[in-house]
N, C-alpha and C positions, 0 to 999 in steps of 0.2 A: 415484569414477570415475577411470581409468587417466587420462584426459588434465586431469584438475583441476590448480592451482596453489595454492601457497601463496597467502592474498590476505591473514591477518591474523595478526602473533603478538601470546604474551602473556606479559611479562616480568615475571620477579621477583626483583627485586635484579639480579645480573647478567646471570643466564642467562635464554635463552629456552625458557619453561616449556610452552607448547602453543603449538600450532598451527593454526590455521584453514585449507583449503581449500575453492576452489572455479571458478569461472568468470563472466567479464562482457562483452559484449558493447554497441557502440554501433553502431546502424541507420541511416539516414534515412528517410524516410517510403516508400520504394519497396524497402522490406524490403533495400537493398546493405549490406552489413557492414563498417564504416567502420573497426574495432576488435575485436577479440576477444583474451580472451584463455583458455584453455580451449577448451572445442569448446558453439559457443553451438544446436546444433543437438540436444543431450541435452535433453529434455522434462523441465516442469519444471510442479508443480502452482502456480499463482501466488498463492493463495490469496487475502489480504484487498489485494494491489498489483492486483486485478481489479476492484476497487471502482466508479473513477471511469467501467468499462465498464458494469457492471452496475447503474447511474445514467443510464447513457445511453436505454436504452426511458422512465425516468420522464418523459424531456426529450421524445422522439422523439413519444410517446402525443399530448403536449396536458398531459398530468395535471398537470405543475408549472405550467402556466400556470391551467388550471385551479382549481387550489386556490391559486395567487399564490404557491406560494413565491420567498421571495426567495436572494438568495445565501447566507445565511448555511443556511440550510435544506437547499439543496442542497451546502454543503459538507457537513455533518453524513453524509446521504447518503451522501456517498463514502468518510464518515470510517472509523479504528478508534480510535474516540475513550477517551480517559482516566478519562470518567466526573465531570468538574468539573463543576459546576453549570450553567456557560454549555451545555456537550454535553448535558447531562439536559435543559434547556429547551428547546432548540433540535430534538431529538428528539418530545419531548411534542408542540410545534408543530404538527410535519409530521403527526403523526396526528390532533389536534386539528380541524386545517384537513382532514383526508380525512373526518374523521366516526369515526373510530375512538378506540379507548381502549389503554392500556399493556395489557390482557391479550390483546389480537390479537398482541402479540410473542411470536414463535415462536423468538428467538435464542439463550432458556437465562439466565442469571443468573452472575454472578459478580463478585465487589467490584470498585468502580472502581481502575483501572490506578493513576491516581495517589494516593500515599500519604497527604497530608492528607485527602481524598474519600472515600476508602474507611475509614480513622481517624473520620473525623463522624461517617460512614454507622454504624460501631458505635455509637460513642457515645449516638448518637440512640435506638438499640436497633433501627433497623431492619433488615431481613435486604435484604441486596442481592435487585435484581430484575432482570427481561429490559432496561429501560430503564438499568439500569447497566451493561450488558453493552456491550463497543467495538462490536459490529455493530451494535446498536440502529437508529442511523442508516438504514443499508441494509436491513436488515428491514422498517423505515418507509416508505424506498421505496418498496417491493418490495409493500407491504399498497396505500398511495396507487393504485398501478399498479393493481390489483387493482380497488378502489373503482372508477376510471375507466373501466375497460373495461368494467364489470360480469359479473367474475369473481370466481367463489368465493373468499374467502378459505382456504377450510381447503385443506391440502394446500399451500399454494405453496409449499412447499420442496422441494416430489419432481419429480423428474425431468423428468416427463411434465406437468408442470404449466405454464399458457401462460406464465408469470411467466419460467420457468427454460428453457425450449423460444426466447422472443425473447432472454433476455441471451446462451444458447449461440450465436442464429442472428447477434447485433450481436458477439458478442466473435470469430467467426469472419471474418467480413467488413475487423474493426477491425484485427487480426492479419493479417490475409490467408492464413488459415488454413483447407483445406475444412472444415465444418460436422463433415462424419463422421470427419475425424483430431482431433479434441477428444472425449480420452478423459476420463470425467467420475467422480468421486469425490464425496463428501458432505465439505463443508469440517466444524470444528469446531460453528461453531453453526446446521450443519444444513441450509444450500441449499449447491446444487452448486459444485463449481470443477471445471474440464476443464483439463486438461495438454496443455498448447501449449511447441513448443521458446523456449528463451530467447529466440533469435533474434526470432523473432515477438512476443514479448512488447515486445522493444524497440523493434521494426515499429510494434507498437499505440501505443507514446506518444510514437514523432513523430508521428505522425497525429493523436492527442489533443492534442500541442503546435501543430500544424499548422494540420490540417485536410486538410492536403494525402493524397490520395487516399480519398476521404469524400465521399459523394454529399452534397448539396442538404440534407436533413433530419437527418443523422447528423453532418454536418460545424457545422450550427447546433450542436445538441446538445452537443458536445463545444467548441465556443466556450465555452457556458456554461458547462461543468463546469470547465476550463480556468481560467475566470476567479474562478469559484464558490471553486476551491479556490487560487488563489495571492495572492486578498484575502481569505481566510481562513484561513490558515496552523492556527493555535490552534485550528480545531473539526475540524482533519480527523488530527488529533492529540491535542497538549496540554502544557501544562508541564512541560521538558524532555525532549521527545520530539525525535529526530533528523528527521521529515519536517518537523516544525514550526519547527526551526528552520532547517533548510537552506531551506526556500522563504522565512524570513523575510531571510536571508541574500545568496539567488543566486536569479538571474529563472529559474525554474524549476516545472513541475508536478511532485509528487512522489509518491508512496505504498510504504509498506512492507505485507508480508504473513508471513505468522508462516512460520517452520523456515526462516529465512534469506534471502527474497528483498524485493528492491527494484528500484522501476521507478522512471524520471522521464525528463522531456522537456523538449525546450529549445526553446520558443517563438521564442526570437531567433537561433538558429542551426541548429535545425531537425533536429535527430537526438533520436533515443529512446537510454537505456539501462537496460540487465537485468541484473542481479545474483542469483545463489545460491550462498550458505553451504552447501559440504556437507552438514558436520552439521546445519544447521538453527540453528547460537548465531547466537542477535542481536546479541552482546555483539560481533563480526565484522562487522557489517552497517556500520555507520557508518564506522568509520575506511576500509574496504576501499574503500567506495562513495565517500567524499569523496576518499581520494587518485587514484580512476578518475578524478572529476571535475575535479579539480585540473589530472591529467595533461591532460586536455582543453580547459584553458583557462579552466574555468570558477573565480570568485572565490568559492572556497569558505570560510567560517567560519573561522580557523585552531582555533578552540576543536574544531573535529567532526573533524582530522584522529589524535584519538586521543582514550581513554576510559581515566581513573585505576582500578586495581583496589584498593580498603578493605579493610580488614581491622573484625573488628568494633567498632571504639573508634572508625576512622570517617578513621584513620589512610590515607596511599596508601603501598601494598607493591610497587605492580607501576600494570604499563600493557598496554591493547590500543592497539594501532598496527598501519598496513600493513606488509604484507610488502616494498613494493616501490612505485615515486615516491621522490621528494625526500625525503617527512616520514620518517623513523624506518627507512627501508629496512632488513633482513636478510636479504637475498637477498647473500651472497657473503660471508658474516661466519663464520668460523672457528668451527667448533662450536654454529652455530646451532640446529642439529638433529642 
């Protein structure tokens, strides 16, 4: 994108070896643009940072109360968890408690995100499954919903299906986005994500931090999820994952979504912000996102304002840092680029 910025480089030894671009903006809850930088108005698909929205019908239905889940259950939910055993349990639960079983998961299979987890899981001889998979949570949801209303399970990942028809009509409303400008794609593990401008993504999580601008029943809803996920840090993640430990860090709701984006809100001060990675590296998400936050006051980890690059003996060769704040700045460095 012509108006993107540098947000991340990545040094090795002296020079700086690449580059990251892209754009972030900070909202308050009445969608005003407190911060940008880039043009927060380019559409952006949100992917799994949609979570804690697409959580919000399980809340809004009855069905969590319903089936009792508790918080930890509803962090899982929103999570894109790592696949450690407390997320597989916690996963199991929520289907348990609807009446379902792991083969209603429609999210696809792939080894747990974290490396001892996924190491057992061989070892064991088993072949990863859909409950290994970071959506699992959300899938489980999405099935519970389904249970409660008494809808079809098959199908809830298309389109036209009511599952995906209420997260489009709550994630429009949350955003303050019309319904019909939510252009809609099939995420990775197979229900929809609609592209909404960054702007509005940031819109959606002060209001998720908030409440503020959220009717009566949506604004309950998102209490919960709020609270669900910042006393649960570790299920809506996982060991050594950047959303989990910034929220264990800074009074913050948080969530990352794959090909570079990240959303969080700030309960105590009351603004949302959006982040995306041009290209899509993760390995740019964190330091980028923590020096944004920094800039803004917040008492960010100093450990997440950059990430060591290894070499394979396990050696640090290089660093990701921001382009720009206090921490590790290259914005005006002689042969930077």
């Amino acid at each position: 994108m012509r108006e993107d910025v540098p947000l991340a480089t990545v040094t090795r030894g002296p020079l700086v070896e690449s580059v990251h671009r892209g754009r972030f903006v900070f909202c308050d809850p009445s969608g005003e643009v407190l911060e940008a930088v880039g043009d927060p108005e380019v559409p952006v698909y949100p992917r799994s940072s949609a979570k804690p929205f697409q959580a919000l019908p399980l809340l809004v239905s009855g069905a969590a109360d319903r089936f009792g889940l508790g918080e930890e259950e509803i962090a899982v939910v929103c999570s894109s968890h790592s696949g450690e055993e407390a997320h597989v349990e916690a996963v199991r639960s929520v289907l348990r408690k609807a009446g379902l079983g792991e083969e209603d998961l429609g999210n696809g299979a792939h080894p747990p995100l974290y490396g001892p987890a996924a190491g057992a899981l061989a070892r064991s001889g088993e072949k990863p499954r859909p409950v290994h998979g970071n959506c699992s949570g959300k899938h489980a949801g999405m099935l519970a919903l389904c249970v409660h209303r008494g809808w079809d399970v098959a199908g809830y990942k298309e389109l036209e299906h009511s599952v995906q028809r209420g997260v489009r009509a709550v994630l429009a409303r949350v955003c303050g986005v019309p319904e019909g400008d939510l252009s809609p794609a099939r995420d990775n593990c197979g229900v929809q994500t609609f592209a909404l401008p960054l702007r509005a993504l940031a819109t959606g999580f002060a209001r998720l931090a908030t409440g503020e601008g959220l009717c009566g029943g949506i604004a309950e809803a998102a209490r919960q999820v709020r609270e669900a996920m910042m006393h649960n840090p570790y299920l809506v993640a996982g060991t050594g994952r950047f959303d989990t430990d910034l929220m264990r860090g800074a009074p913050l709701v948080a969530k990352s979504g794959a090909e570079g984006v990240f959303a969080c809100g700030s309960p105590e001060v009351g603004w949302g912000f959006a982040l995306k990675v041009s290209d899509g590296a993760n390995r740019a998400v964190g330091p980028a996102a923590a020096a944004a936050l920094a800039r803004r006051g917040v008492g960010v980890p100093p450990g997440l304002l950059s990430a060591p690059v290894h070499d394979l003996h396990g050696g640090v060769v290089g660093e990701v840092r921001p382009a720009f704040g206090d921490r590790g700045s290259d914005f005006g460095r002689s042969g930077a680029w």
